[in-house]
ZATOR-891936 format. One record per residue (C-alpha): residue in one letter; x, y, z negated. Coordinates in nm, 4 decimals. Example, Ala and Ser with C-alpha at 12.3 -4.5 7.8 and 13.67 -1.06 7.14 Angstrom:
// ZATOR-891936
+------+----------+----------+----------+
! resn !        u !        v !        w !
+------+----------+----------+----------+
!    A !   1.2300 !  -0.4500 !  -0.7800 !
!    S !   1.3670 !  -0.1060 !  -0.7140 !
+------+----------+----------+----------+
// end
This chain:
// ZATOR-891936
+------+----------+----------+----------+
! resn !        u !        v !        w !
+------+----------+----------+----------+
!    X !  -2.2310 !  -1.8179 !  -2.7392 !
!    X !  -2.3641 !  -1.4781 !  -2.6985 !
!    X !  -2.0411 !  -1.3713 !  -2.8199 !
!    X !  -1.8099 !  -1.5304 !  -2.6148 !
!    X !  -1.9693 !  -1.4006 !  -2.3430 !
!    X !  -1.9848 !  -1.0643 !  -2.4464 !
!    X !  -1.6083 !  -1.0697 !  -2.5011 !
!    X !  -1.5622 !  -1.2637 !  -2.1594 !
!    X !  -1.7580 !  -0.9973 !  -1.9965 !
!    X !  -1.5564 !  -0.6846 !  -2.1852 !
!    X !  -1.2008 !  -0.8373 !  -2.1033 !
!    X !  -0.9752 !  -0.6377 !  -1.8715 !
!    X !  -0.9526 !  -0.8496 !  -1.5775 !
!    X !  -1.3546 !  -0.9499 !  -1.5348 !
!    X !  -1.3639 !  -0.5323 !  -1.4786 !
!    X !  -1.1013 !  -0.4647 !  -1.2901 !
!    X !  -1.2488 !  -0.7188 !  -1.0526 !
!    X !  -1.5734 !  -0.6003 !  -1.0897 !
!    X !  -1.4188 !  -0.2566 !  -0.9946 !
!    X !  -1.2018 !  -0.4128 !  -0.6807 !
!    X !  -1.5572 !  -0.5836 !  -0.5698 !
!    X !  -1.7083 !  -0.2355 !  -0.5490 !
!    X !  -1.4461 !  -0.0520 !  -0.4046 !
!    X !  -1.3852 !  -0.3070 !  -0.1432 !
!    X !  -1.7389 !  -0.2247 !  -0.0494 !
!    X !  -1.6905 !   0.1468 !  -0.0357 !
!    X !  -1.3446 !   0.1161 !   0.1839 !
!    X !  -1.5246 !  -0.1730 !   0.4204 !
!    X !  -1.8263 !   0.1296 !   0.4618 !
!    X !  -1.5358 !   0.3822 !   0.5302 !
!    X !  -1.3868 !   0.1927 !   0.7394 !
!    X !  -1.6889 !   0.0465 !   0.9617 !
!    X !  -1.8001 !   0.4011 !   1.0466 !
!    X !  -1.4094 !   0.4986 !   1.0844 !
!    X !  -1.4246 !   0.2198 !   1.3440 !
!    X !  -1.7318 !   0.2523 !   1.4936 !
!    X !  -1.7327 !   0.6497 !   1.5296 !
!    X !  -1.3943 !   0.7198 !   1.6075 !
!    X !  -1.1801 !   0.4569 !   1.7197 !
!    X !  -1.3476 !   0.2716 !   1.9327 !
!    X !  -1.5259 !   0.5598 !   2.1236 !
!    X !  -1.1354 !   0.6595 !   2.1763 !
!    X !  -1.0585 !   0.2805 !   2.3029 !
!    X !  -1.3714 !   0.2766 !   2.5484 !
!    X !  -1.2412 !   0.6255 !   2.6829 !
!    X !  -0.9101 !   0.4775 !   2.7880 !
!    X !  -1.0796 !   0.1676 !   2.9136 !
!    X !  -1.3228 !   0.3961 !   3.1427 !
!    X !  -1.6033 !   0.4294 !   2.9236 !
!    X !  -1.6861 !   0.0965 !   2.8095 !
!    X !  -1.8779 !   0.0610 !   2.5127 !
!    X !  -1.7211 !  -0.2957 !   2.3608 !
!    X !  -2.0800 !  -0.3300 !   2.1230 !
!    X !  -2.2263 !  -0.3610 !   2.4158 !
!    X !  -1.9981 !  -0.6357 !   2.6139 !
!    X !  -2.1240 !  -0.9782 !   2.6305 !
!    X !  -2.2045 !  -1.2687 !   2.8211 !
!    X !  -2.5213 !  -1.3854 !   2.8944 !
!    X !  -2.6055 !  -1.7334 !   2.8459 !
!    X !  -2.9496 !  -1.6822 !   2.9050 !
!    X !  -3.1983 !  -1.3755 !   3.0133 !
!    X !  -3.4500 !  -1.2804 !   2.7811 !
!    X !  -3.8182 !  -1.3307 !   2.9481 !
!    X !  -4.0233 !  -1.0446 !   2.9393 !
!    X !  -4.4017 !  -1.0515 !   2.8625 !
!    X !  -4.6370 !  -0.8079 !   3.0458 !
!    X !  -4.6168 !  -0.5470 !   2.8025 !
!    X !  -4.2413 !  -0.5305 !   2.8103 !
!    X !  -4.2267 !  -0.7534 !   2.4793 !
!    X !  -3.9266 !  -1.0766 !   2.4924 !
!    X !  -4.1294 !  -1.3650 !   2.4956 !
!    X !  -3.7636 !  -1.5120 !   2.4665 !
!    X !  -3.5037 !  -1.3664 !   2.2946 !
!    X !  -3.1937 !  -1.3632 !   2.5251 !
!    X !  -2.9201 !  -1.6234 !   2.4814 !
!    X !  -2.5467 !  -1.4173 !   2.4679 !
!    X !  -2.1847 !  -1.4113 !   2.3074 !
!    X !  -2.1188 !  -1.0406 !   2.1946 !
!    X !  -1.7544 !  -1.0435 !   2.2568 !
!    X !  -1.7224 !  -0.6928 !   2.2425 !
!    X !  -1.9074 !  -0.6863 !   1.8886 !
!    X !  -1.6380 !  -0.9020 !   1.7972 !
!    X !  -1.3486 !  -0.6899 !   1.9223 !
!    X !  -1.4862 !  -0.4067 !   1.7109 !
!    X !  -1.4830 !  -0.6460 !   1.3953 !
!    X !  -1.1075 !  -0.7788 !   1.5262 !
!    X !  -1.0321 !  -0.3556 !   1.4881 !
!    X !  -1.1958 !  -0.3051 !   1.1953 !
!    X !  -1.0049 !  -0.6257 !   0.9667 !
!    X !  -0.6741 !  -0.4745 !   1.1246 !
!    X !  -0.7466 !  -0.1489 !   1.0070 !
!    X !  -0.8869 !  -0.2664 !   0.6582 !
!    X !  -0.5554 !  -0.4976 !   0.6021 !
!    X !  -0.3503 !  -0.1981 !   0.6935 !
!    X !  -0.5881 !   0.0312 !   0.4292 !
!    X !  -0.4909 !  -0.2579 !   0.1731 !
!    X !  -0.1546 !  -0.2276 !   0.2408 !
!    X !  -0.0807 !   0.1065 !   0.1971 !
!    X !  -0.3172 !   0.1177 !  -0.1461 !
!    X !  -0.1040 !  -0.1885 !  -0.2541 !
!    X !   0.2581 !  -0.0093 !  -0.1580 !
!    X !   0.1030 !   0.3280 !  -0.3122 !
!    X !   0.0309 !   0.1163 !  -0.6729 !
!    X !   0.3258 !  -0.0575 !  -0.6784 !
!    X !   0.5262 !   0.2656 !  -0.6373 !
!    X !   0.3633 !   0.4655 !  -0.9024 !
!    X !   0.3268 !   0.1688 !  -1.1245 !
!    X !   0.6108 !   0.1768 !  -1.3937 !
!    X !   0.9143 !  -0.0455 !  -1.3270 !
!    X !   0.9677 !  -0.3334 !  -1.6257 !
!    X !   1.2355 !  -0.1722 !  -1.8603 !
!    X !   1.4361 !  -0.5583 !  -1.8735 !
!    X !   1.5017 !  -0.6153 !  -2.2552 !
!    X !   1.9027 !  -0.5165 !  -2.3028 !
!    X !   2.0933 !  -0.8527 !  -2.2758 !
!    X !   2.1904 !  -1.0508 !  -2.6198 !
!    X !   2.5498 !  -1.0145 !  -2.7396 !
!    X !   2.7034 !  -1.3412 !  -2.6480 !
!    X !   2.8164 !  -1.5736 !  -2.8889 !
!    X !   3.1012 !  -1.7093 !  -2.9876 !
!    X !   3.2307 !  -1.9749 !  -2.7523 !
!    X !   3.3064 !  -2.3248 !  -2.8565 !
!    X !   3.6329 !  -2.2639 !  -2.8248 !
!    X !   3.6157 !  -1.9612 !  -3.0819 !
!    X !   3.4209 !  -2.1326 !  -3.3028 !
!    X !   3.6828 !  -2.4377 !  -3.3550 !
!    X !   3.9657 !  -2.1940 !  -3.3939 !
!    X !   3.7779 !  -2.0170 !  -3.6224 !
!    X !   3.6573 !  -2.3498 !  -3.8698 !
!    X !   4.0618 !  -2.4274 !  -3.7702 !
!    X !   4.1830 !  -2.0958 !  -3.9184 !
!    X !   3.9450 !  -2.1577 !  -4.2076 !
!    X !   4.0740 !  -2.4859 !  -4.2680 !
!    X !   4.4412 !  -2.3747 !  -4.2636 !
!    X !   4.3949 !  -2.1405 !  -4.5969 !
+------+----------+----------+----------+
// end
């Protein structure tokens, strides 16, 4: 059993997805910060500044102890968190995209197998056993 594993675990395709599963973690860290840091400051400076992490609407106001400390959390729907996300999977499908094109251009193109002679037709062959039986 230990076997099996061990040559489940050393075949081509379980590392090439372990490989995919850690680069998809790399490009979804590049492309959080690419996000974060420089497109959407760019988007909130055409929009007049807005921050869209910061957007939301309320549902309910945090309560405030004497110390400054929520008692209650506050209640709210971070749309604008979920813009930023809405960017970022656009931008990370695109990324995928162009890796994909990129691979399937400099990936070889299947050499197709040169086609089989025909064979003789039906015809042929009758006028052939025909010939044959004529001598």
């Amino acid at each position: 059993m230990l076997k099996e594993f061990k040559n489940f675990i050393m075949t081509g395709n379980v590392i090439e997805f372990a490989v995919a599963v850690i680069m998809a973690g790399a490009v979804g860290a590049v492309v959080n910060g690419f996000v974060n840091d420089i497109v959407m400051p760019v988007v909130g400076m055409l929009t007049g500044g807005v921050d869209f992490s910061d957007l939301k609407i309320v549902l309910q106001a945090a309560v405030a102890e004497s110390e400054g400390v929520a008692a209650v959390p506050e209640v709210a729907i971070r749309w604008g968190a979920w813009v930023n996300t809405l960017v970022n999977l656009v931008i990370v499908g695109f990324v995928m995209f162009m890796m994909i094109k990129a691979y399937n251009k400099m990936r070889k193109p299947k050499v197709e197998a040169p086609a089989a002679p025909a064979g003789p037709t039906q015809e042929e062959l009758l006028a052939e056993i025909r010939d044959l039986l004529k001598k």
